[in-house]
N, C-alpha and C positions, 0 to 999 in steps of 0.2 A: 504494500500500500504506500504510494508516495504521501508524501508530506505536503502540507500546503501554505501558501503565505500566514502570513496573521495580519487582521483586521484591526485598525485603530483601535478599534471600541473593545475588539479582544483583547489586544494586548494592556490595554487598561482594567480591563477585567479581570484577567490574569496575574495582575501584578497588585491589583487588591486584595482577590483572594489570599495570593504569597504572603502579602506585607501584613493579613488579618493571622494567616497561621503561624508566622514568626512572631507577632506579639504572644499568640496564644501560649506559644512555647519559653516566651522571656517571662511571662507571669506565673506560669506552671514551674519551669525553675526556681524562680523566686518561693516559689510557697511549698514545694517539696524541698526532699533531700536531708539528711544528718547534721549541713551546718547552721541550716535559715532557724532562725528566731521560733521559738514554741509558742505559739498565741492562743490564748483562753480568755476565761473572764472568772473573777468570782462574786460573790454577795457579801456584803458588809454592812448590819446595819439598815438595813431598805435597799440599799444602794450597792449598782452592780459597776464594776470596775474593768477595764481590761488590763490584763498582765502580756509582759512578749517579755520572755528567759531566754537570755543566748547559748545559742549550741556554737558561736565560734570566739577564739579569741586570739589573741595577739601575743607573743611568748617575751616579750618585751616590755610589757606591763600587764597589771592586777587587772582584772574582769571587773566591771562593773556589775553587780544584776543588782536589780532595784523592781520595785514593783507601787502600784500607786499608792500612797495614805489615805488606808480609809478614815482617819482621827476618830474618835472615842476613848483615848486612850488604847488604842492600839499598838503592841509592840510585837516584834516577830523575831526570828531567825534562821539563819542562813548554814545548812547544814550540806559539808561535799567531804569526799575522798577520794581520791587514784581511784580511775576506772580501771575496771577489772582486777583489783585487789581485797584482799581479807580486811586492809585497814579499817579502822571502827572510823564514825565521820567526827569528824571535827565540827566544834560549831561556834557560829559568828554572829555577834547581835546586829540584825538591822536598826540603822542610826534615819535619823528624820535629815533628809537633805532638800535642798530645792534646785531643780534644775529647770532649764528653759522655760522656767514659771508655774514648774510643777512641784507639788508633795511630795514625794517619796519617800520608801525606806530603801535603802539600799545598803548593802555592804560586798566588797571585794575576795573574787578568788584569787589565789596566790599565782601571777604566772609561771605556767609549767615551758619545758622544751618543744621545741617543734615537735608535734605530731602527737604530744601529751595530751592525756583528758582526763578531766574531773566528771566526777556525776553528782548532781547536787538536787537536794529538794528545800523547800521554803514552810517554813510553819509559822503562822500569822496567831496572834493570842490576843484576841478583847472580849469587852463584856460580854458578848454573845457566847464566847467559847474560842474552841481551838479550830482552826482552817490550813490545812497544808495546803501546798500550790507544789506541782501543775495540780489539779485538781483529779485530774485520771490517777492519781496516788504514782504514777511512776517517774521514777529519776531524770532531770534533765542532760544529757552528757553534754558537756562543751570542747572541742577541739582545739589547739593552741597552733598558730602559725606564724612563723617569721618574716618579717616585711619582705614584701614585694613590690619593686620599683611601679609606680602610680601607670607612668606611659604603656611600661610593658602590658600592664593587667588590661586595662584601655584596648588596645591594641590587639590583645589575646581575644577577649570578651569581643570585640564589635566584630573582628573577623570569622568567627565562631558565627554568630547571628547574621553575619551577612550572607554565609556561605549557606545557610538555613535557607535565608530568604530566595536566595539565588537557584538553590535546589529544589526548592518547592515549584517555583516558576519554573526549573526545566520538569520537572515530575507535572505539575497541569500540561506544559508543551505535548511531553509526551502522550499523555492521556487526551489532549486533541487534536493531535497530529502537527501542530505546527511544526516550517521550518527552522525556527530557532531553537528547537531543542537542540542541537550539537555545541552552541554557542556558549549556552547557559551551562550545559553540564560541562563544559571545561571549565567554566567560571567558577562553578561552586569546587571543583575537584584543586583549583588553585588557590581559593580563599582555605578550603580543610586541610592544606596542604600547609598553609603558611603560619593557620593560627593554631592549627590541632597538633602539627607534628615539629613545626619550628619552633613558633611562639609558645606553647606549650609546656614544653619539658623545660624551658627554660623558667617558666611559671614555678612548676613544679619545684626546681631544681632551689630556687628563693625558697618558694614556700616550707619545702620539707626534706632539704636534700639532696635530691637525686632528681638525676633528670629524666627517668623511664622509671615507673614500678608494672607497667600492665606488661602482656604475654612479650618475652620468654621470662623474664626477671622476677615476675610478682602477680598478684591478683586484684591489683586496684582496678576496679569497675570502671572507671572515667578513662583511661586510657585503654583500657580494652575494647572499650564501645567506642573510642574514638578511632582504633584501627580500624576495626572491622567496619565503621561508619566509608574511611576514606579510602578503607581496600574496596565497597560499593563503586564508589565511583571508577576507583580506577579500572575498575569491571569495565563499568558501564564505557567510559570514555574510551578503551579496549575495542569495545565492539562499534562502537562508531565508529573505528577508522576501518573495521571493514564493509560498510558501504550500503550494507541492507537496512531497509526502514522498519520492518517490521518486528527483526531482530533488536536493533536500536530501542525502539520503541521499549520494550518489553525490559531492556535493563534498565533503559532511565527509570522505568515506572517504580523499577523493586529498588533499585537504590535509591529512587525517593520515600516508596514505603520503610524501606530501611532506616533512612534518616527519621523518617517520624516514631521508628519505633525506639529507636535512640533516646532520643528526647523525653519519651514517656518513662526511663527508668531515671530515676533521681538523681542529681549532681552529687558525686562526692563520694557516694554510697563506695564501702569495704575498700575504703581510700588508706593515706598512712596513718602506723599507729603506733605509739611507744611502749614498749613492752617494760612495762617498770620491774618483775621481778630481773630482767637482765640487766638493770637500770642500777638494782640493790647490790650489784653480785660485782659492780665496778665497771659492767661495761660503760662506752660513753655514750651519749645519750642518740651522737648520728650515727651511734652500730649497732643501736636496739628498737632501729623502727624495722616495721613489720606491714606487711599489704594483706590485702583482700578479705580481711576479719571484720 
């Protein structure tokens, strides 16, 4: 089946749908995954509050978690330990602060090393009684990372999403035969190219060390899905240069469903992680991280 021009009003068409499923996919990230913010709400008093616990933090400085002031004489505390250890939790009094015009309690976890985590829950105590937080009774784990240069991450992140966008637009091309589908899927195989396997590990390599932990090295999920995301294209891009459209067609389509299915597994997820009994035992802390847990 040949292929045929694209229509103004298609190719605007096309390029909305793309631009509507790459948002889809930057806010689906944002609100999954093991680092984004825990958000709930609790009651207090009549009054219902929302809480957001960080799951990420910065190995450079103390975590802030705070949560709102409900006042009535409310006081709380802040209880964490080494994730994945026997440690008994430690525990911190929430202090009354104000921040950008707000109430809060809040008190500081201790920053850990890259790839470090604490698991921490929150117990709120006023006239009404006692309230833990998250409210699902389970522990929040927060992850620790070492700075990464602002541009890089910039540059990582937009080329990552443009390369989304770009590949969606060749995956509708392909599903309506237009001829720009050959265009667009080099497009997107250079943008995955440049921000997944370039910009990337070099992300990584800031944030936790090492510049590759997914297959042959390790089991971190985000670089795994990212091979196998840009080995799709280069499928696809493969079989475009031999000539056939219907063949063509048929790769663009699955390394665009590819890419979508990408996306649906969460950022981060059985990423790096520091193994503290090897931590106790004298190893140093960048010879005791660990993938794919």
């Amino acid at each position: 089946m040949a292929l045929r021009p694209v229509s103004r009003l298609t190719n605007v068409l096309l390029w909305a749908l793309a631009a509507l499923v790459m948002l889809s996919a930057i806010v689906y990230q944002r609100r999954t995954g093991p680092t984004h913010p825990k958000r709930g709400t609790f009651t207090v008093g009549g009054a219902t509050l929302p809480y957001r616990l960080l799951r990420s933090g910065d190995s450079f400085q103390d975590a802030r978690i705070a949560v709102p002031d409900p006042g009535g004489r409310t006081a709380g505390t802040l209880l964490y330990r080494r994730f994945k250890t026997a440690d008994p939790f430690t525990t911190l009094p929430l202090r009354a602060e104000t921040r950008d015009g707000r109430r809060e309690l809040a008190a500081y976890l201790p920053a850990q090393p890259a790839a470090g985590k604490l698991e921490y829950l929150i117990r709120l105590e006023g006239p009404t009684g006692t309230l833990g937080l998250p409210t699902d009774g389970e522990a929040v784990v927060i992850r620790f990372k070492d700075r990464v240069p602002t541009p890089l991450l910039i540059a990582h992140v937009a080329l990552m999403f443009v390369g989304v966008l770009i590949g969606v637009r060749a995956g509708l091309a392909a599903l309506h035969g237009c001829a720009d589908m050959a265009a667009h899927a080099w497009a997107t195989l250079l943008c995955l190219t440049a921000g997944g396997l370039v910009l990337g590990p070099f992300v990584q390599k800031y944030a936790f060390g090492a510049f590759w932990t997914g297959f042959p090295f390790g089991g971190d999920l985000t670089d795994n899905k990212t091979l196998l995301m840009w080995g799709a294209w280069v499928l696809a891009c493969a079989v475009l240069r031999l000539g056939r459209a219907g063949l063509a067609r048929m790769a663009v389509t699955l390394a665009f469903l590819g890419m979508l299915v990408v996306y649906v597994i969460p950022h981060s997820a059985r990423g790096s992680e520091l193994d503290y009994a090897k931590l106790d035992q004298g190893v140093a802390a960048a010879e005791a991280i660990r993938t794919g847990r």
